[in-house]
C-alpha positions as CSV (number, residue, x, y, z in Angstrom):
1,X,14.5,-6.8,-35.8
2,X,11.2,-4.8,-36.5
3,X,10.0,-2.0,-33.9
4,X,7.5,-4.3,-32.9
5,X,9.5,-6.9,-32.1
6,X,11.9,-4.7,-29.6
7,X,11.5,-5.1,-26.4
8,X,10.4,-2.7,-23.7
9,X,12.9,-3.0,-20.5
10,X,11.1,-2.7,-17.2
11,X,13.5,-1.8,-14.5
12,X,11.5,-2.4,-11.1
13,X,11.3,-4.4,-8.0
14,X,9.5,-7.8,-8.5
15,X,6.9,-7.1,-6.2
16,X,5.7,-3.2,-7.8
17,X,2.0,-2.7,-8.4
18,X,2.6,-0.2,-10.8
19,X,4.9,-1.7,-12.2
20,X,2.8,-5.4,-12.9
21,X,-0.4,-3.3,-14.4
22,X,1.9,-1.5,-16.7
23,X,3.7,-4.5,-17.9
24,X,0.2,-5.8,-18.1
25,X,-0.9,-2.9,-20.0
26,X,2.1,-3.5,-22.7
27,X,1.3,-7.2,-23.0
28,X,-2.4,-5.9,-24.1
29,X,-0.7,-4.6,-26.9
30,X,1.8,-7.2,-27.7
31,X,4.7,-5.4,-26.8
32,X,7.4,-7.3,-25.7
33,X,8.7,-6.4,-22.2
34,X,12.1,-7.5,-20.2
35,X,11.6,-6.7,-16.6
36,X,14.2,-6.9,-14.1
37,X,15.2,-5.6,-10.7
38,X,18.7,-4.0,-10.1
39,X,18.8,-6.0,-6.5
40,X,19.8,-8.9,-8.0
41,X,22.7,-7.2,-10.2
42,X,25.5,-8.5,-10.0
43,X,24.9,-11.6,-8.1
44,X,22.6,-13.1,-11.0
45,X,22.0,-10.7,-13.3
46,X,25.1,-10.4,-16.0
47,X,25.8,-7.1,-18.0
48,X,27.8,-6.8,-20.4
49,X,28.1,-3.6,-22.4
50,X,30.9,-2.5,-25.0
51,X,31.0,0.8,-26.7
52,X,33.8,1.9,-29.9
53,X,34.5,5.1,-31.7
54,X,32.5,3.5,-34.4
55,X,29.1,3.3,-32.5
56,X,26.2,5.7,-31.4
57,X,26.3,4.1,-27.8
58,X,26.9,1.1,-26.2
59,X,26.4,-2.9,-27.3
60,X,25.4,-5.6,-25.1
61,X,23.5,-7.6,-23.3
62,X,21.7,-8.0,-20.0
63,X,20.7,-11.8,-18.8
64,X,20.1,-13.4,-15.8
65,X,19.8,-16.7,-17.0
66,X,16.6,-16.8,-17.9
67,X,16.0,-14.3,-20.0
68,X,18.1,-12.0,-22.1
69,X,17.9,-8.5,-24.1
70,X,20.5,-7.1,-26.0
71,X,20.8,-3.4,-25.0
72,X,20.8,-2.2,-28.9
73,X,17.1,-3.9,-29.5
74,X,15.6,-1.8,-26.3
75,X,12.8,0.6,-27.8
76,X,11.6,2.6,-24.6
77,X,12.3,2.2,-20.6
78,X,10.4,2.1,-17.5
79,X,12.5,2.4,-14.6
80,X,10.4,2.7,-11.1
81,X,12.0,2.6,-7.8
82,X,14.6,-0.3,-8.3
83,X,16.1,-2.1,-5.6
84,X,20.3,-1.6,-5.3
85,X,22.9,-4.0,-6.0
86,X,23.6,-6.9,-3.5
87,X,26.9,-7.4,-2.9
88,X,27.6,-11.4,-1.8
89,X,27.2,-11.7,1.6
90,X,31.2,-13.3,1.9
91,X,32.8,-9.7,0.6
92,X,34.1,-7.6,3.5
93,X,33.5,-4.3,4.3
94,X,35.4,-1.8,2.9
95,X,35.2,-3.8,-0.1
96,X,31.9,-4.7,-0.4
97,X,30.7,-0.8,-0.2
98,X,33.1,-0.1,-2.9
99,X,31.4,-3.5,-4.9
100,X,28.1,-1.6,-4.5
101,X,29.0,1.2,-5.7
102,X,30.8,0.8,-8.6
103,X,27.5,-2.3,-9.8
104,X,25.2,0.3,-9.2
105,X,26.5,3.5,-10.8
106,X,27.4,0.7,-14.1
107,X,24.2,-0.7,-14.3
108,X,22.5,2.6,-14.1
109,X,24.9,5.3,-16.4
110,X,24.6,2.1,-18.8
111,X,21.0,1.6,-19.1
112,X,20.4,5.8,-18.8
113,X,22.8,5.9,-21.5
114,X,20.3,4.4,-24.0
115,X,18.7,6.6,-26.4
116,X,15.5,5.6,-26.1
117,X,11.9,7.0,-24.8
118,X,12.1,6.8,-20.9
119,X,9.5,7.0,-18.0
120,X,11.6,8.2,-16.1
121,X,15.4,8.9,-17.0
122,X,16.5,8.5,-13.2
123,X,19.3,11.0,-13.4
124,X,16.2,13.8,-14.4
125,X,14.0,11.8,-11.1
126,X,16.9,12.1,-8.9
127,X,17.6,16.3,-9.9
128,X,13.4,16.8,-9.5
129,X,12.8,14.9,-6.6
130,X,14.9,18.2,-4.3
131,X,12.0,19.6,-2.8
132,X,13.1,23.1,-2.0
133,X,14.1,23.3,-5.7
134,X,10.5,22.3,-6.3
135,X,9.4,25.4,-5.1
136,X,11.5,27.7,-7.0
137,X,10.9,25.7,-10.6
138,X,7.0,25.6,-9.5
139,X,7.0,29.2,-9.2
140,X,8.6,30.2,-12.2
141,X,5.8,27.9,-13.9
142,X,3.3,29.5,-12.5
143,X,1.6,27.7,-9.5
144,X,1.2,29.1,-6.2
145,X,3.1,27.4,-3.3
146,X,3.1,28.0,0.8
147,X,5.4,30.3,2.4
148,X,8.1,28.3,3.6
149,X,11.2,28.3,5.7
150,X,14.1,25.2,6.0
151,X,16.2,26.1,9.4
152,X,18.0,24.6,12.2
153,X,17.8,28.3,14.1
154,X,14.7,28.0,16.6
155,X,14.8,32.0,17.0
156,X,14.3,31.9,12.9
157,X,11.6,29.7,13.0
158,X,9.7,31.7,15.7
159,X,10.5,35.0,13.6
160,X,8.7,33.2,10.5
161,X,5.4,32.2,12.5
162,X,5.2,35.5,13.7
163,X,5.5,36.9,10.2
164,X,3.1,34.3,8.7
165,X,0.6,34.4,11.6
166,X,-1.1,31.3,10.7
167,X,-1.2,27.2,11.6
168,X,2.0,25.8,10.6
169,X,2.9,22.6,9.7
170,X,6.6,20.6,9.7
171,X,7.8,18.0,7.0
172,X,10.6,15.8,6.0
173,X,13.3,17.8,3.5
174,X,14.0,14.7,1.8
175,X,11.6,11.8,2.4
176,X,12.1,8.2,3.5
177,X,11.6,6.2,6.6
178,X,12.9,5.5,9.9
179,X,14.3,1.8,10.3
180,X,12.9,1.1,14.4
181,X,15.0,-2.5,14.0
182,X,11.3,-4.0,15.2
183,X,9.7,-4.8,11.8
184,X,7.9,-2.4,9.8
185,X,10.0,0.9,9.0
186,X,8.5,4.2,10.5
187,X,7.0,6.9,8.3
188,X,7.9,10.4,9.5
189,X,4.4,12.5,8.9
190,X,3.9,15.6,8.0
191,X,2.0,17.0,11.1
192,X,1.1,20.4,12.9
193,X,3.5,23.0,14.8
194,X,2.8,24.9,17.6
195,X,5.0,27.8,17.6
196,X,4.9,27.3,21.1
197,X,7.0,24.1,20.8
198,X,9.8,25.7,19.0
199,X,12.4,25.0,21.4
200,X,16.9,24.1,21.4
201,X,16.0,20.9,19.8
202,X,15.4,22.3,16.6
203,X,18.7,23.0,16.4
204,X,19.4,18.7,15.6
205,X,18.7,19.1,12.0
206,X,17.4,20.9,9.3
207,X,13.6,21.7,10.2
208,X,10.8,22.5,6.9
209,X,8.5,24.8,7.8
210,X,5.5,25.6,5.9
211,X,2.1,27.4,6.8
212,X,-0.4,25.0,6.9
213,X,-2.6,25.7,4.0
214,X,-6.7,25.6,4.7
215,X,-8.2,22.8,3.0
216,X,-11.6,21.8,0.9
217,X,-9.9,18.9,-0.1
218,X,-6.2,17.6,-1.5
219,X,-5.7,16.0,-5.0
220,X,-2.7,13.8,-6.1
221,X,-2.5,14.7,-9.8
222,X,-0.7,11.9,-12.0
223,X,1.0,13.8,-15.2
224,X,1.9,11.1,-17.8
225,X,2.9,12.7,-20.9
226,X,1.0,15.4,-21.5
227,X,-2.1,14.1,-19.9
228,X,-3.4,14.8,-16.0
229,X,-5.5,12.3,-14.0
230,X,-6.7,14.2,-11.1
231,X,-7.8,12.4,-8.1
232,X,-9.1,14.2,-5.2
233,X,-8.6,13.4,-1.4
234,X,-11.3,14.9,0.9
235,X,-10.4,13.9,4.8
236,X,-13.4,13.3,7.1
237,X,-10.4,12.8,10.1
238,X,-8.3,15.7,11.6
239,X,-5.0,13.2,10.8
240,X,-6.1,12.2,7.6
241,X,-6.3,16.4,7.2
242,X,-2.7,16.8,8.4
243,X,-1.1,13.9,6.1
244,X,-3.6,11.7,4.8
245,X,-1.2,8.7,4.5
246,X,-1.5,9.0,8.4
247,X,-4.9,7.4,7.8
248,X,-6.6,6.7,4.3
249,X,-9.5,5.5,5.7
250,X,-10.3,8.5,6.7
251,X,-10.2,9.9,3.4
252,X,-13.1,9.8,0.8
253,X,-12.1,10.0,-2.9
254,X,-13.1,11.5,-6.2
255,X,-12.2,12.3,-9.3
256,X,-11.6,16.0,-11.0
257,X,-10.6,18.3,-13.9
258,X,-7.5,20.2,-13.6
259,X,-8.2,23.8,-14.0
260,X,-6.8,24.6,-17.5
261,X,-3.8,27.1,-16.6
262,X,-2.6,24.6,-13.4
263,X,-2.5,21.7,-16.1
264,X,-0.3,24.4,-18.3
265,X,1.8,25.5,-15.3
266,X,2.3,21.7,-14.5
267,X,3.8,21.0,-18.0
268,X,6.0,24.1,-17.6
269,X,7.1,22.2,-14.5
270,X,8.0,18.9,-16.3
271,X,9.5,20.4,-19.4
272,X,11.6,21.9,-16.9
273,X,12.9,19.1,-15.6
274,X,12.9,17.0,-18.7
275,X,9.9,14.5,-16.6
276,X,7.5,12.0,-18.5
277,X,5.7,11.5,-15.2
278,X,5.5,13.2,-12.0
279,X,2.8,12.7,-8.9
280,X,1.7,16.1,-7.7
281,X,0.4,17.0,-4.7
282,X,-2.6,20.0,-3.7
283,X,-4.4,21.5,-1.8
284,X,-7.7,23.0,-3.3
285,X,-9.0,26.2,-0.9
286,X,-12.2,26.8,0.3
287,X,-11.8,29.9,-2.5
288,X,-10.8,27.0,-5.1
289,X,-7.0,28.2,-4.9
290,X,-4.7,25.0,-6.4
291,X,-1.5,25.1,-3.9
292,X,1.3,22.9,-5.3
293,X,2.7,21.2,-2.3
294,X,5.4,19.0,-4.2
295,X,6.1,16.7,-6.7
296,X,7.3,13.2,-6.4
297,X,8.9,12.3,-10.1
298,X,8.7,8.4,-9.2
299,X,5.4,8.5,-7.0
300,X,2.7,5.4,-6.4
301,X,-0.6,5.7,-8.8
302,X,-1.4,2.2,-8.6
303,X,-3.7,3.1,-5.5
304,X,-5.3,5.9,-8.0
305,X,-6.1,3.8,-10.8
306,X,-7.4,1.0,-8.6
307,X,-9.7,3.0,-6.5
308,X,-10.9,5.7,-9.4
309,X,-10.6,3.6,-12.8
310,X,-8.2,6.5,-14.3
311,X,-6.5,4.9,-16.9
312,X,-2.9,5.4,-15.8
313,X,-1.1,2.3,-16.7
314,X,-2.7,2.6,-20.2
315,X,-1.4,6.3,-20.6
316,X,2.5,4.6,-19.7
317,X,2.0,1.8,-21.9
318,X,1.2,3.9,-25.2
319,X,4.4,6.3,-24.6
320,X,6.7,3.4,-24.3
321,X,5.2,1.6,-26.9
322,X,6.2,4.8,-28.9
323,X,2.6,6.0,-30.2
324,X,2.8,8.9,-27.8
């Protein structure tokens, strides 16, 4: 088999916008692609995977009855926010958890095993996604972040605005969303705290504290590669200020250049985490200050291309087609 005849796997939900215009992007350029979704391993989707003393790495094959691709031919991997393994419904509990388990950590140490080019390798996604690391490894590349504090101790958190002695503003450690068992699943914001509200119930969980940076406007910066499409976010709406996912229509956007030593601090970021792409979130100052607020290594772009024309899904397709 010639390189141009090997395959591309695309590990993704079905229904993935950035996903489709990648794939898309690929069959532009007549690379062959296998996509499928780790939800429907193993109830329909077959691995099977064999590895000697004789071998580089493991031998196989991966088919759910439609389509097949033998893990030795796969030239580059896109992997973006899978679903897990279903288990069939007529397993019990404990033994279904244990099924789900054992598919999912297979099916991904197998495929991550593969030598190939990845966007990304989801054991690197999983290590860079820790926010309070983040800060630390964004630091040490260079970029300027907010004072911060994570506590469950209200008398700490009253010590820190008094230190800081500006606006704060609270946010998930680890993001995700509530399930309300009435439909759509609740987004927990980031929003504004009053040091006045610090009270006992702080003391639930772990609390992240940050002082609310002043605002010209925000840009999402999508790193593929080497390459930075910056778009910016300017809020015309006091929510859409606090968290613009709160309300993007109250959110104008643009596009912009990445000053030249936040586009080398945001490499030093990557490289440290071994990353092909990462979503990045700013805040630009009214002094033109770039604040890195965090990085999501398996962020949405689709939004960014669609809205601002920045060829994104191009800029995946070239690396896993290997000319990057």
């Amino acid at each position: 088999m010639t390189r141009a005849d090997r395959p591309v796997l695309v590990v993704a939900e079905q229904l993935d916008a950035s996903a489709d215009m990648v794939v898309d992007e690929l069959n532009k350029r007549a690379v062959p692609v296998a996509r499928f979704d780790s939800s429907d391993f193993p109830r329909s989707l077959t691995l099977f995977a064999a590895h000697g003393a004789d071998r580089a790495g493991w031998r196989g094959v991966l088919h759910d009855g439609r389509r097949s691709v033998r893990l030795e031919d796969i030239r580059a991997v896109y992997h973006r926010r899978p679903g897990r393994p279903v288990i069939a419904e007529d397993v019990p509990e404990p033994y279904a958890s244990w099924a789900r388990e054992q598919a999912d950590a297979a099916l991904l140490n197998i495929v991550s095993a593969l030598p190939v080019p990845w966007i990304n390798n989801p054991h690197r996604d999983r290590l860079a996604s820790h926010k309070p690391q983040q800060l630390v490894r964004a630091t040490q590349a260079g970029l300027r972040v907010p004072r911060s504090i994570i506590t469950n101790d209200p008398e700490a958190a009253r010590g820190f605005a008094s230190e800081v002695d500006v606006p704060l503003i609270c946010k998930p450690v680890v993001g995700g969303r509530l399930a309300t068992g009435q439909g759509r699943p609740l987004m927990v914001a980031t929003h504004a705290l009053d040091p006045a509200d610090i009270d006992d119930s702080l003391r639930l969980t772990a609390h992240y504290v940050q002082e609310a940076i002043p605002k010209a406007y925000e840009v999402r910066v999508t790193v593929v590669g080497k390459e930075p499409f910056a778009c910016t976010l300017t809020a015309t709406t006091a929510e859409a200020a606090t968290d613009w996912r709160t309300d993007p229509e109250g959110i104008e956007f643009g596009t912009t250049r990445v000053p030249a030593e936040v586009e080398a601090a945001l490499l030093r970021f990557m490289e440290g985490y071994g990353l092909v792409f990462g979503a990045f979130d700013f805040a630009v100052t009214p002094d033109g200050d770039w604040v890195f607020f965090e990085c999501n290594p398996a962020g949405t772009w689709a939004w960014v291309e669609s809205r601002k024309g920045l060829p994104i899904a191009a800029a995946h397709a070239e690396h896993l087609r290997g000319t990057t």
